[in-house]
Gaussian input, Z-matrix of N, CA and C with variables (Angstrom, degrees):
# hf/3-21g

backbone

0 1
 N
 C     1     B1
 C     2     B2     1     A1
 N     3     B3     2     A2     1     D1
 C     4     B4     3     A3     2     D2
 C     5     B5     4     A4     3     D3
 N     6     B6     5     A5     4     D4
 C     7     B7     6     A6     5     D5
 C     8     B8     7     A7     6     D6
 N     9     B9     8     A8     7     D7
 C    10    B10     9     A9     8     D8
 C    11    B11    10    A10     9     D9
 N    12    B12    11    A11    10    D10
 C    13    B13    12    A12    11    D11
 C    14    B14    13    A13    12    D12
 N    15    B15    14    A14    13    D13
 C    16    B16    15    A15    14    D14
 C    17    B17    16    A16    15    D15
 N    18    B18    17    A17    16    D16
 C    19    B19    18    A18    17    D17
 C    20    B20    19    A19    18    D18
 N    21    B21    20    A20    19    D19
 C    22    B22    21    A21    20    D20
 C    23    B23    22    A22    21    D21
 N    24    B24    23    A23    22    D22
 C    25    B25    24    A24    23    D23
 C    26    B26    25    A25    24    D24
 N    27    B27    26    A26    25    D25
 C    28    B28    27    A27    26    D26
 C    29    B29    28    A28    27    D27
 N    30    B30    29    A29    28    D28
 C    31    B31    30    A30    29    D29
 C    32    B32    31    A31    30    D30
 N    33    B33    32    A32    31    D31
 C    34    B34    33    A33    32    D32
 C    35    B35    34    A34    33    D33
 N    36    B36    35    A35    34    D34
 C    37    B37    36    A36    35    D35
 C    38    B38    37    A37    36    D36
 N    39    B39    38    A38    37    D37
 C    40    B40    39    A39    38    D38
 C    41    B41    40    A40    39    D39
 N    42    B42    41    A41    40    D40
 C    43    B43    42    A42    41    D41
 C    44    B44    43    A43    42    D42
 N    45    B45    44    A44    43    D43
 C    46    B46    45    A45    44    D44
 C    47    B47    46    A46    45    D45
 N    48    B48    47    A47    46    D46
 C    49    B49    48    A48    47    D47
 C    50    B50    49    A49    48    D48
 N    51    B51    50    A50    49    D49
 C    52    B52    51    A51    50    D50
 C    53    B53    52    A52    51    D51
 N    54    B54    53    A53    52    D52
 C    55    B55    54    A54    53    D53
 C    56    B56    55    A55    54    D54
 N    57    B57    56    A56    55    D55
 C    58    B58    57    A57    56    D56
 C    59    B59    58    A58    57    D57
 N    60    B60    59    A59    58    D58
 C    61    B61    60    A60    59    D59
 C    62    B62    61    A61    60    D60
 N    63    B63    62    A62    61    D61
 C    64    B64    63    A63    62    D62
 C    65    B65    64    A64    63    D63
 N    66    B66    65    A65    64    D64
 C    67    B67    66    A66    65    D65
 C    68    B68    67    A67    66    D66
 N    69    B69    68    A68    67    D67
 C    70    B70    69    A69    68    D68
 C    71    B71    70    A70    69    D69
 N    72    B72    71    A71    70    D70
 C    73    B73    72    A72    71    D71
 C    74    B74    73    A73    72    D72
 N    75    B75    74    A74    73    D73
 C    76    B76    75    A75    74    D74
 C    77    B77    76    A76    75    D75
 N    78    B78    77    A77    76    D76
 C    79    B79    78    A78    77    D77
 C    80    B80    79    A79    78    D78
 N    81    B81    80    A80    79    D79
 C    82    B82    81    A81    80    D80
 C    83    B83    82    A82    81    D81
 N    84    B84    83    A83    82    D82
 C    85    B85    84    A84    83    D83
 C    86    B86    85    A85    84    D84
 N    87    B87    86    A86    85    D85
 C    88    B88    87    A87    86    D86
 C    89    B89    88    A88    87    D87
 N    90    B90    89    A89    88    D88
 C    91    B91    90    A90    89    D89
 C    92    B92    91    A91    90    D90
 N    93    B93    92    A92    91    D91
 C    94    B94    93    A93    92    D92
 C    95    B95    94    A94    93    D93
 N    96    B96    95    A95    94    D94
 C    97    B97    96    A96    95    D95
 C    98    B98    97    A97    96    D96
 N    99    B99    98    A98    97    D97
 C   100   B100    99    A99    98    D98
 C   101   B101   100   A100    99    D99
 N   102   B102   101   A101   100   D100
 C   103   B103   102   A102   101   D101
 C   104   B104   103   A103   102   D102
 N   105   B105   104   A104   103   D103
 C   106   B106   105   A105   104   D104
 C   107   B107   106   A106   105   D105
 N   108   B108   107   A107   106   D106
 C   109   B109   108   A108   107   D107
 C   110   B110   109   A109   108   D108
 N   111   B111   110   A110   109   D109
 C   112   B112   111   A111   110   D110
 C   113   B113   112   A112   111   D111
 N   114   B114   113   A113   112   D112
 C   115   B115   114   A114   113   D113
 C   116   B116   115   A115   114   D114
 N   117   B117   116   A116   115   D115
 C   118   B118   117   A117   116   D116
 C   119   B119   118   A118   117   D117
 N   120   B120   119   A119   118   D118
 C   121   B121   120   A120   119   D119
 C   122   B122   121   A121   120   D120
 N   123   B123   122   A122   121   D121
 C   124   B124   123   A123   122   D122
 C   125   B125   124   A124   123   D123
 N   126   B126   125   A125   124   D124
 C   127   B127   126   A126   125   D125
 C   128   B128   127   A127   126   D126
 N   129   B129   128   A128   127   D127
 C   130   B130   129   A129   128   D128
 C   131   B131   130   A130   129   D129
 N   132   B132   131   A131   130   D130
 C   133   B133   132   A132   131   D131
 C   134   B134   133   A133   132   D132
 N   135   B135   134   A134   133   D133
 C   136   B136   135   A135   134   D134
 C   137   B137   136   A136   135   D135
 N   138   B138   137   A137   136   D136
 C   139   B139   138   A138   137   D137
 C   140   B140   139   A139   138   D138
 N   141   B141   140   A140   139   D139
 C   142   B142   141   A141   140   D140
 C   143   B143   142   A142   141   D141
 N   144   B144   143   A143   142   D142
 C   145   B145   144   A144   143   D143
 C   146   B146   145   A145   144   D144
 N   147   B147   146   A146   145   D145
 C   148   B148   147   A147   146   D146
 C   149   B149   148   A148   147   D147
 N   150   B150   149   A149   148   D148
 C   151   B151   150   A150   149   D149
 C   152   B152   151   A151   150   D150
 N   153   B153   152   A152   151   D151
 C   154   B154   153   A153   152   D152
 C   155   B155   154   A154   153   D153
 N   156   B156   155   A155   154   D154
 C   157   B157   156   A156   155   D155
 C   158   B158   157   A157   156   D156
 N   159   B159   158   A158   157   D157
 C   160   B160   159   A159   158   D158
 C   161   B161   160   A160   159   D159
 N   162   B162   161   A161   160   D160
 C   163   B163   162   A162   161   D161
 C   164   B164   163   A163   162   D162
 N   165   B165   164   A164   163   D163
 C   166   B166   165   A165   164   D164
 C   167   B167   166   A166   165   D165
 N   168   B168   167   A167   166   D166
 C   169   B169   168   A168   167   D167
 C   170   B170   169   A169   168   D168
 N   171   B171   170   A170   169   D169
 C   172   B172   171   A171   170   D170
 C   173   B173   172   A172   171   D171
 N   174   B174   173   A173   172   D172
 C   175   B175   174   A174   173   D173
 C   176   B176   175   A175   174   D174
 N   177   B177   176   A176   175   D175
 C   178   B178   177   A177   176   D176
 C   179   B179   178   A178   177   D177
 N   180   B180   179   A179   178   D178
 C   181   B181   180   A180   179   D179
 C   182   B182   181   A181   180   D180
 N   183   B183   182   A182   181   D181
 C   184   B184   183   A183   182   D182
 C   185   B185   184   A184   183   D183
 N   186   B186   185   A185   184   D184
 C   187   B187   186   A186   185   D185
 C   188   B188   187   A187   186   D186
 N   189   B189   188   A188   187   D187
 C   190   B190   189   A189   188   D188
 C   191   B191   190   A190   189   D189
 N   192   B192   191   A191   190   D190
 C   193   B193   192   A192   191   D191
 C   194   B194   193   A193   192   D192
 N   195   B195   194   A194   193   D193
 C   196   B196   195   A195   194   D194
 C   197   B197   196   A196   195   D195
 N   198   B198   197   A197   196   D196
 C   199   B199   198   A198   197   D197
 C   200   B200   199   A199   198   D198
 N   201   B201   200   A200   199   D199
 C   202   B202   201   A201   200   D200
 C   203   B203   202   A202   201   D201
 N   204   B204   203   A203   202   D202
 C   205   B205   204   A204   203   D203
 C   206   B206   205   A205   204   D204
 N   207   B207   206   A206   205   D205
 C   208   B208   207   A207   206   D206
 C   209   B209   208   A208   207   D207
 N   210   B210   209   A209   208   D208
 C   211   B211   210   A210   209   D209
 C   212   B212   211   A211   210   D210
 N   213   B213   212   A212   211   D211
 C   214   B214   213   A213   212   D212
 C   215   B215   214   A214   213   D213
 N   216   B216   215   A215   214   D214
 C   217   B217   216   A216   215   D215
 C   218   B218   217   A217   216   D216
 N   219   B219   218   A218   217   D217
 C   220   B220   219   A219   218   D218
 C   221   B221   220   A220   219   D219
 N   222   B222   221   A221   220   D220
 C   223   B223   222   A222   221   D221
 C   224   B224   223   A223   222   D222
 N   225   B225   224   A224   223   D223
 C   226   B226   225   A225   224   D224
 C   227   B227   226   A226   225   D225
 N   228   B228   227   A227   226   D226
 C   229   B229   228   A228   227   D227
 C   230   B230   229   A229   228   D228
 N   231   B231   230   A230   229   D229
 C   232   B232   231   A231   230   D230
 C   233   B233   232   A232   231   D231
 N   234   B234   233   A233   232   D232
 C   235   B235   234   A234   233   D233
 C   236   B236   235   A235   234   D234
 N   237   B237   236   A236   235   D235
 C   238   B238   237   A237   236   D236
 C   239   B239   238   A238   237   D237
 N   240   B240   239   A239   238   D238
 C   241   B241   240   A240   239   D239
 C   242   B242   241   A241   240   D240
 N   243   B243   242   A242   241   D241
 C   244   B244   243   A243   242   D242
 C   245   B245   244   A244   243   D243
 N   246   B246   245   A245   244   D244
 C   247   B247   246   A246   245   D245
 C   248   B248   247   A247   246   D246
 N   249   B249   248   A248   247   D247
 C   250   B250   249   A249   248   D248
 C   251   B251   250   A250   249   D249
 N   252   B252   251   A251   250   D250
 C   253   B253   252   A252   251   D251
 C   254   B254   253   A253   252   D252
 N   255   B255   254   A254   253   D253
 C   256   B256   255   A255   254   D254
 C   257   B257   256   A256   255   D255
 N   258   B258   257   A257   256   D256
 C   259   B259   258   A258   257   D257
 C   260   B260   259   A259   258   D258
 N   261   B261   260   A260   259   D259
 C   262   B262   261   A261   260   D260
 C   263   B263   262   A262   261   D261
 N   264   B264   263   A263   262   D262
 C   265   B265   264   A264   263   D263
 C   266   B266   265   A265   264   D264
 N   267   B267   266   A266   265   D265
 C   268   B268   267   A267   266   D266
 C   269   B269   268   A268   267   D267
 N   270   B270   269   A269   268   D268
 C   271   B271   270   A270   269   D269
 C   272   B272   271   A271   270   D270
 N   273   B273   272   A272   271   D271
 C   274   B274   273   A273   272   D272
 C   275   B275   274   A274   273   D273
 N   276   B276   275   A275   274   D274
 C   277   B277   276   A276   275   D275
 C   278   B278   277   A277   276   D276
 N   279   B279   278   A278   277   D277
 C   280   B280   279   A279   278   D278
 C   281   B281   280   A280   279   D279
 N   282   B282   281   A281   280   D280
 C   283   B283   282   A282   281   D281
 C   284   B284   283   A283   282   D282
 N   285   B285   284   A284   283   D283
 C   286   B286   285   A285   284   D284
 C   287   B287   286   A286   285   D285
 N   288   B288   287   A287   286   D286
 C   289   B289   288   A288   287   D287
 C   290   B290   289   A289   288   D288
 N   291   B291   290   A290   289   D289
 C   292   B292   291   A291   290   D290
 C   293   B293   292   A292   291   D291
 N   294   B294   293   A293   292   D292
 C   295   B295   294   A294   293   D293
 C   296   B296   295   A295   294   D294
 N   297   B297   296   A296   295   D295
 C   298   B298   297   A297   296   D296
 C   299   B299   298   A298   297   D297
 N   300   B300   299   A299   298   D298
 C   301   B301   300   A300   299   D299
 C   302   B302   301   A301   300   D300
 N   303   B303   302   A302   301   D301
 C   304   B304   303   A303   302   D302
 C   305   B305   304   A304   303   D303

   B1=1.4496
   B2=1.5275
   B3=1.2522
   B4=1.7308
   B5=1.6812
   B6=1.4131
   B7=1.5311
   B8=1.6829
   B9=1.5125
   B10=1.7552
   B11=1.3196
   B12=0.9988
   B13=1.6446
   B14=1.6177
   B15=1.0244
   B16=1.2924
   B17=1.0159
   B18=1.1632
   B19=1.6397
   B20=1.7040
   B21=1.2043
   B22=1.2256
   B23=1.7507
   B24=1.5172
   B25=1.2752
   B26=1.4708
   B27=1.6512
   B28=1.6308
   B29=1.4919
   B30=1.0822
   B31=1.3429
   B32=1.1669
   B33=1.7021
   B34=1.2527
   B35=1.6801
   B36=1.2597
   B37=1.2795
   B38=1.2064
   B39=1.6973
   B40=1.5003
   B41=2.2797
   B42=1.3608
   B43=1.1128
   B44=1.6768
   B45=1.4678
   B46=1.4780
   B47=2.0771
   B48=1.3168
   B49=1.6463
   B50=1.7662
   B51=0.9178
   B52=1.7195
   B53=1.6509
   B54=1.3277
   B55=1.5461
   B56=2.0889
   B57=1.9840
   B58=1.5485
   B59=2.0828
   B60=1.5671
   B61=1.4005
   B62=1.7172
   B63=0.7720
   B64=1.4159
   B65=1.6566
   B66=1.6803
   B67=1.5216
   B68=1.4252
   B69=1.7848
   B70=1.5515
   B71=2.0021
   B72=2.1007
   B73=1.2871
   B74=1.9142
   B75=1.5956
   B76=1.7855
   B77=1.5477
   B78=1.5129
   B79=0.9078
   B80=1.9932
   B81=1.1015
   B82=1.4124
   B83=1.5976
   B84=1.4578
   B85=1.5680
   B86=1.3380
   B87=1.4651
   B88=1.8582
   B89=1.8140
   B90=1.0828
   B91=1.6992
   B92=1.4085
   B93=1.4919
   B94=1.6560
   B95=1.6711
   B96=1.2443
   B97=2.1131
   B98=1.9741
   B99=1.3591
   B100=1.5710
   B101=1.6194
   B102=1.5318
   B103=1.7771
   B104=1.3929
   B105=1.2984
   B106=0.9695
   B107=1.6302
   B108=1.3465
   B109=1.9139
   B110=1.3790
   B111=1.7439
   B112=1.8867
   B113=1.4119
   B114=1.3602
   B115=1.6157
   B116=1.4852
   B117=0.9841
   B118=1.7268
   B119=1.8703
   B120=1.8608
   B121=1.5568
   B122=1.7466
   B123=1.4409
   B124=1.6036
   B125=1.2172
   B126=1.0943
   B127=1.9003
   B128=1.2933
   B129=1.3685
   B130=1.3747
   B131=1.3383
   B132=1.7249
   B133=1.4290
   B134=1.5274
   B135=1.5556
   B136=1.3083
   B137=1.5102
   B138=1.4848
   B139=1.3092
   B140=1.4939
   B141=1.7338
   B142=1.5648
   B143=1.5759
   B144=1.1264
   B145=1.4433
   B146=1.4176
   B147=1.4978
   B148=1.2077
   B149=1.0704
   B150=1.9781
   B151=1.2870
   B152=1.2955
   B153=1.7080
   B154=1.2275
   B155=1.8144
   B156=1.4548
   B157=1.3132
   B158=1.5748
   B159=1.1743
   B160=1.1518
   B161=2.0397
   B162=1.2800
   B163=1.4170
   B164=1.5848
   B165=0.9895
   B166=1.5174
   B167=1.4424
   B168=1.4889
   B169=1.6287
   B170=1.2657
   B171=1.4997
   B172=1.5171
   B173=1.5027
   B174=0.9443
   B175=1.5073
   B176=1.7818
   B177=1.3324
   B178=1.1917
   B179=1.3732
   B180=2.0123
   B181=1.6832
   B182=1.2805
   B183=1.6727
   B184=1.3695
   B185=1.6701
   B186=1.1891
   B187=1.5001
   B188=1.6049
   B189=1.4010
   B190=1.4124
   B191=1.6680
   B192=0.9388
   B193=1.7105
   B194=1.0873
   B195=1.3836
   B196=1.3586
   B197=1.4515
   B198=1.1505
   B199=1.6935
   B200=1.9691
   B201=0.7393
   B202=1.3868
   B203=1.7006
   B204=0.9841
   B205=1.3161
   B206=1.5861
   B207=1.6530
   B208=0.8526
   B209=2.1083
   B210=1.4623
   B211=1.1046
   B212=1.9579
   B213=1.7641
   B214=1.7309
   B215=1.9691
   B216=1.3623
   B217=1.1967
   B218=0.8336
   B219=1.5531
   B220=1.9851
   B221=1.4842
   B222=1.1528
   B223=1.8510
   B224=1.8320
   B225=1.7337
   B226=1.0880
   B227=1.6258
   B228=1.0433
   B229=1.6459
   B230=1.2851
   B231=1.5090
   B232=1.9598
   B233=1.0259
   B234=1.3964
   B235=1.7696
   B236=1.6089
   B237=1.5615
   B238=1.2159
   B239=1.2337
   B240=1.6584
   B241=1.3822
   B242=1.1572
   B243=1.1983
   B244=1.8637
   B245=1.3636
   B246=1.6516
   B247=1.3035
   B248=1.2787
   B249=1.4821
   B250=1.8350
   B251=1.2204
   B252=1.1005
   B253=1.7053
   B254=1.0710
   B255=1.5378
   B256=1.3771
   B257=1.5332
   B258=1.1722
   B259=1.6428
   B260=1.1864
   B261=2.0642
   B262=1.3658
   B263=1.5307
   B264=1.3142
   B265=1.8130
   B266=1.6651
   B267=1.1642
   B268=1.5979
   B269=1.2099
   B270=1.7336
   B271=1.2763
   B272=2.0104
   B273=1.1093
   B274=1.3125
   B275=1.6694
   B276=1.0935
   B277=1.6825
   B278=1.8749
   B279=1.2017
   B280=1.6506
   B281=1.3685
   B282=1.7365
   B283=1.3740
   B284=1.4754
   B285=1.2684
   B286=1.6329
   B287=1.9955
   B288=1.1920
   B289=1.7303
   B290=1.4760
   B291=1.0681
   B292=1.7915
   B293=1.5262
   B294=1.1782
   B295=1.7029
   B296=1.0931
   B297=1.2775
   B298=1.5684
   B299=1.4911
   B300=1.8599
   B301=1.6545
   B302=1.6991
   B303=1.4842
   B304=1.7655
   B305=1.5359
   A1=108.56
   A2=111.77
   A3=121.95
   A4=96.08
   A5=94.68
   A6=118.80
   A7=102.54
   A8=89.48
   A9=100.56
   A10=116.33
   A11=118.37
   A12=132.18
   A13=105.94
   A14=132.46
   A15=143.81
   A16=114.34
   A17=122.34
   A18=121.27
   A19=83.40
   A20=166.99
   A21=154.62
   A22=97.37
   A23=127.66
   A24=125.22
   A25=116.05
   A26=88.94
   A27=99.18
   A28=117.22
   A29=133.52
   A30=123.42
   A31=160.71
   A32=128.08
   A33=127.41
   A34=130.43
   A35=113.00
   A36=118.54
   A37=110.66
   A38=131.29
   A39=115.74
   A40=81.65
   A41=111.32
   A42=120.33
   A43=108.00
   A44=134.07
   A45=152.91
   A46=97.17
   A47=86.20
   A48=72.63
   A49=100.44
   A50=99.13
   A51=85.94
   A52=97.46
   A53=112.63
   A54=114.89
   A55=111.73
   A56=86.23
   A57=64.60
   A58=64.33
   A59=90.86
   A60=105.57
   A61=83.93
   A62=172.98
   A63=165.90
   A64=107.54
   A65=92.80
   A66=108.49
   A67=122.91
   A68=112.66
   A69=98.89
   A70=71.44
   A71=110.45
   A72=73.90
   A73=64.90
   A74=95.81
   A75=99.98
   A76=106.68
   A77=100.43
   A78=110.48
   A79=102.86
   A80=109.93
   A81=114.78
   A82=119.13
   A83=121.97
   A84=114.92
   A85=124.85
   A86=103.47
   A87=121.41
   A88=101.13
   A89=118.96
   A90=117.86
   A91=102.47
   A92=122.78
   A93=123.56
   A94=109.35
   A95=105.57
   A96=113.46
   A97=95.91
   A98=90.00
   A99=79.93
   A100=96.36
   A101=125.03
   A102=92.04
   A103=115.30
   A104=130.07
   A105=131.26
   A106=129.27
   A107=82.57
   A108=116.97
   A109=80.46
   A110=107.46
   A111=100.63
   A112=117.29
   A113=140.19
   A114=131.72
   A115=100.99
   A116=103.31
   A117=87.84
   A118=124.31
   A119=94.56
   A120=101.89
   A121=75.72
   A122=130.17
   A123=131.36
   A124=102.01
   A125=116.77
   A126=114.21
   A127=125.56
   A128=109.75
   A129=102.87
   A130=141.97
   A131=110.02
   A132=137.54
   A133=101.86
   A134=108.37
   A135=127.58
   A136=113.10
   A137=111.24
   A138=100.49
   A139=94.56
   A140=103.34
   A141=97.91
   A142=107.05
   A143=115.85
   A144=98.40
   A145=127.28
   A146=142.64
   A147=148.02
   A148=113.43
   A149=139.90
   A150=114.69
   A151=113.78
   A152=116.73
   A153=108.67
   A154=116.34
   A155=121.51
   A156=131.56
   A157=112.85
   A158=128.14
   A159=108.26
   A160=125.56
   A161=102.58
   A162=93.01
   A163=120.44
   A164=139.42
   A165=134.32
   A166=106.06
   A167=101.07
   A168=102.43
   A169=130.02
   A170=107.21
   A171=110.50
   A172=119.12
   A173=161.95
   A174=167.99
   A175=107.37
   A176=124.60
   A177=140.62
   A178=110.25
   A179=120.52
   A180=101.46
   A181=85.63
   A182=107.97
   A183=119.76
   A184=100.32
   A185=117.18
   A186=101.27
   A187=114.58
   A188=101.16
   A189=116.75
   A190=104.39
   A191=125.08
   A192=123.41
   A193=125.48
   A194=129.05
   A195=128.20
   A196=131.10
   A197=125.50
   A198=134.71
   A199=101.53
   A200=120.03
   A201=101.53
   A202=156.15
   A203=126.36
   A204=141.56
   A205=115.87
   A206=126.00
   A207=118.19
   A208=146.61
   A209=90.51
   A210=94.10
   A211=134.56
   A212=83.39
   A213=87.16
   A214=113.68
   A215=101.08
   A216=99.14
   A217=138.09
   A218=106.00
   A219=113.86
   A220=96.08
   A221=133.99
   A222=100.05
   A223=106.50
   A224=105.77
   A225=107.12
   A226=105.64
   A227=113.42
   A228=105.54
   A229=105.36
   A230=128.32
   A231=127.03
   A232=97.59
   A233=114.93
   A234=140.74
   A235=104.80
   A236=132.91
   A237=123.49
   A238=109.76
   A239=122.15
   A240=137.06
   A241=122.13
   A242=114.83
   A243=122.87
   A244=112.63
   A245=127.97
   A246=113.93
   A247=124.70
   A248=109.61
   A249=127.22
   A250=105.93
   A251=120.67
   A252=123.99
   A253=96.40
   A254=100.82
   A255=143.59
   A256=97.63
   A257=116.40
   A258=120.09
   A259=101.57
   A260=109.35
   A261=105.97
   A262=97.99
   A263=137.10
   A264=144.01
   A265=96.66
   A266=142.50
   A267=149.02
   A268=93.89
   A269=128.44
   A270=128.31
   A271=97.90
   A272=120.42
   A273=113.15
   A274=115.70
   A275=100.39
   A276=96.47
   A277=97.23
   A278=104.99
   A279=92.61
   A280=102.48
   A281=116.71
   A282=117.45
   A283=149.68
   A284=112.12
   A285=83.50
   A286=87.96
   A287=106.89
   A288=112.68
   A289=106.06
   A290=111.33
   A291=128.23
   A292=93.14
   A293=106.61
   A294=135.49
   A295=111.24
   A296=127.72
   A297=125.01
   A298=132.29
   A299=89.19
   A300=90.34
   A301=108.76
   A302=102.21
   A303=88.56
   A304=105.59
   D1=130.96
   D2=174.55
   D3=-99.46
   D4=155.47
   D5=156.52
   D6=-141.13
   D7=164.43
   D8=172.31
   D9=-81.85
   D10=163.26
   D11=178.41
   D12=-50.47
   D13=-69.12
   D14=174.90
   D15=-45.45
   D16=-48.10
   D17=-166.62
   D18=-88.42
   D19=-25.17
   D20=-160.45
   D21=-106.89
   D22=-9.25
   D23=153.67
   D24=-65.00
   D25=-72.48
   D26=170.82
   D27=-29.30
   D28=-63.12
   D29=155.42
   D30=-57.74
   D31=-13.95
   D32=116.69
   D33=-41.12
   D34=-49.87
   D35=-179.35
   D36=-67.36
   D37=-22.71
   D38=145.54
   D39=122.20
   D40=-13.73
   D41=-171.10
   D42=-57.53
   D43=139.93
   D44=159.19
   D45=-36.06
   D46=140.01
   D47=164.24
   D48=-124.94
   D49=41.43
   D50=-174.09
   D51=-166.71
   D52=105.97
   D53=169.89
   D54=-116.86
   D55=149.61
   D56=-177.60
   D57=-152.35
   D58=171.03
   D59=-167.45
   D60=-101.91
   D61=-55.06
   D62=-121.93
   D63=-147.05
   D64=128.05
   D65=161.72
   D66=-84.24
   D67=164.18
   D68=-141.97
   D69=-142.10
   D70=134.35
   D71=-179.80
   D72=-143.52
   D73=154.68
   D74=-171.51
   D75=-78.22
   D76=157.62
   D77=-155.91
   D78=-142.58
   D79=87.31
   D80=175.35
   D81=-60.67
   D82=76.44
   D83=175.42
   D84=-49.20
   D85=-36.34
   D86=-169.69
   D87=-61.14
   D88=-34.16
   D89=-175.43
   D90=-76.62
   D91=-45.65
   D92=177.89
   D93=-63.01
   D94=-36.27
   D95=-179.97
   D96=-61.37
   D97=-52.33
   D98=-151.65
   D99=-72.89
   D100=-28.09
   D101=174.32
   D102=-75.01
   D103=14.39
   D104=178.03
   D105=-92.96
   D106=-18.02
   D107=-172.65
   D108=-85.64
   D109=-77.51
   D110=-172.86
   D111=-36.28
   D112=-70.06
   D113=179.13
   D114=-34.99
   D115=-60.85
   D116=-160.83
   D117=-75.09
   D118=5.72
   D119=-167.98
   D120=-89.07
   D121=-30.93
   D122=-158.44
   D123=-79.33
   D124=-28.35
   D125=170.86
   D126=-103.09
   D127=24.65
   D128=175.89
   D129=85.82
   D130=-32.87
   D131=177.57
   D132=-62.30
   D133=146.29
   D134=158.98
   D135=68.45
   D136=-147.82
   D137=-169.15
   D138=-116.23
   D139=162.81
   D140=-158.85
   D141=-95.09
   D142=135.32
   D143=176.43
   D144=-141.96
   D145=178.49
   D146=-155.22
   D147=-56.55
   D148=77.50
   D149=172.69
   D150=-95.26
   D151=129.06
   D152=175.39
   D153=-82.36
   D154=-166.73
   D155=178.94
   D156=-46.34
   D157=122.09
   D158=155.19
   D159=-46.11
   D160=152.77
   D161=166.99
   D162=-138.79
   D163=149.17
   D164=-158.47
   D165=-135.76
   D166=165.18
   D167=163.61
   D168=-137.21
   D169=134.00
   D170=-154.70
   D171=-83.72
   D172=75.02
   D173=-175.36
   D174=-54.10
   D175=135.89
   D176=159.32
   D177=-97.63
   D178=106.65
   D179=156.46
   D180=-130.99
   D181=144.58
   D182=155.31
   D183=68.09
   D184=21.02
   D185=170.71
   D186=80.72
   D187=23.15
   D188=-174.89
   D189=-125.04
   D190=137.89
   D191=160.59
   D192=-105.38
   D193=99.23
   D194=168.16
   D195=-95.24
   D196=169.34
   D197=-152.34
   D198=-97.13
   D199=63.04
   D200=153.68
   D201=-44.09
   D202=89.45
   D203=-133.57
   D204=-155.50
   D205=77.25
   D206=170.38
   D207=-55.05
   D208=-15.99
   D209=167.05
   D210=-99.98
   D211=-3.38
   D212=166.65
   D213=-92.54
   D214=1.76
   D215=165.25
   D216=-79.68
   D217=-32.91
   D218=169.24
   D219=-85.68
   D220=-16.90
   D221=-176.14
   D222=-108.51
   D223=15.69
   D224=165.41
   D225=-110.60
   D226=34.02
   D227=-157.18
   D228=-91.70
   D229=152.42
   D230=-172.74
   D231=-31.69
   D232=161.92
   D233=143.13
   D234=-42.34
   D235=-31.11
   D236=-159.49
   D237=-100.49
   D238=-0.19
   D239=162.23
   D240=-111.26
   D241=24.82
   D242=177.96
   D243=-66.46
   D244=-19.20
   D245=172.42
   D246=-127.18
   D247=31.74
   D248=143.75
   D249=-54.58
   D250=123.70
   D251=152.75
   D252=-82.21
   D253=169.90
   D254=-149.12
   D255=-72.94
   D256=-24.33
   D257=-164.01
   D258=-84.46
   D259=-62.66
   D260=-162.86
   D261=-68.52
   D262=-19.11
   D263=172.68
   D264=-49.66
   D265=-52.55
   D266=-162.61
   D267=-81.14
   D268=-57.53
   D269=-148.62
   D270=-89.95
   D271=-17.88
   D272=-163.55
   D273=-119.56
   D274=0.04
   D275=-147.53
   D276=-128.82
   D277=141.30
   D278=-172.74
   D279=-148.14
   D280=127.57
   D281=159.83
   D282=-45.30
   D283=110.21
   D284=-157.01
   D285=-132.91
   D286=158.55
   D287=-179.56
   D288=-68.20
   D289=144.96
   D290=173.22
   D291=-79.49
   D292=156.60
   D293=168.00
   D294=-70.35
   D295=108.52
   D296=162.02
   D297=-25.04
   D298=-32.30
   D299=-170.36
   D300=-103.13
   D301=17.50
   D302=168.85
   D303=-103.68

């Protein structure tokens, strides 16, 4: 295996080899479309179309199982964030674990 000169500096010298000005964080549209398809397949509106299964993700902490589910978080989100959209909600807002001791 070869490398370049630089990049085999960069790495002794302990230097990053990869800079970028913007963080990049995924973003599943198809789960936000389809509860969106479901409400409106439940009222009747528009045209009806293919919703498949929901699907979720199950997490183990501490002998506990919880529901992972990014899109019941924004439409369960406080009363004091009811008028974040969905964008600045993805682009601004970040999950993080509660403290045991509160």
């Amino acid at each position: 295996m070869q490398i370049s000169s630089p990049k085999a500096v960069a790495y002794l010298l302990g230097l990053p080899d990869h800079y970028t000005s913007h963080k990049f964080k995924p973003f599943y549209w198809r789960y936000y479309v389809q509860r969106a398809l479901e409400s409106w397949a439940d009222s009747g509106e528009g045209q009806q179309a293919e919703v498949s299964e929901p699907k979720v993700t199950i997490h183990k902490y501490k002998d506990r199982y919880y529901q992972l589910d990014p899109v019941q978080d924004y439409t369960h989100r406080p009363n004091e964030l009811e008028h974040i959209t969905l964008y600045e909600w993805i682009t601004q807002y970040q999950k993080k674990k509660n403290n045991e001791s509160q």
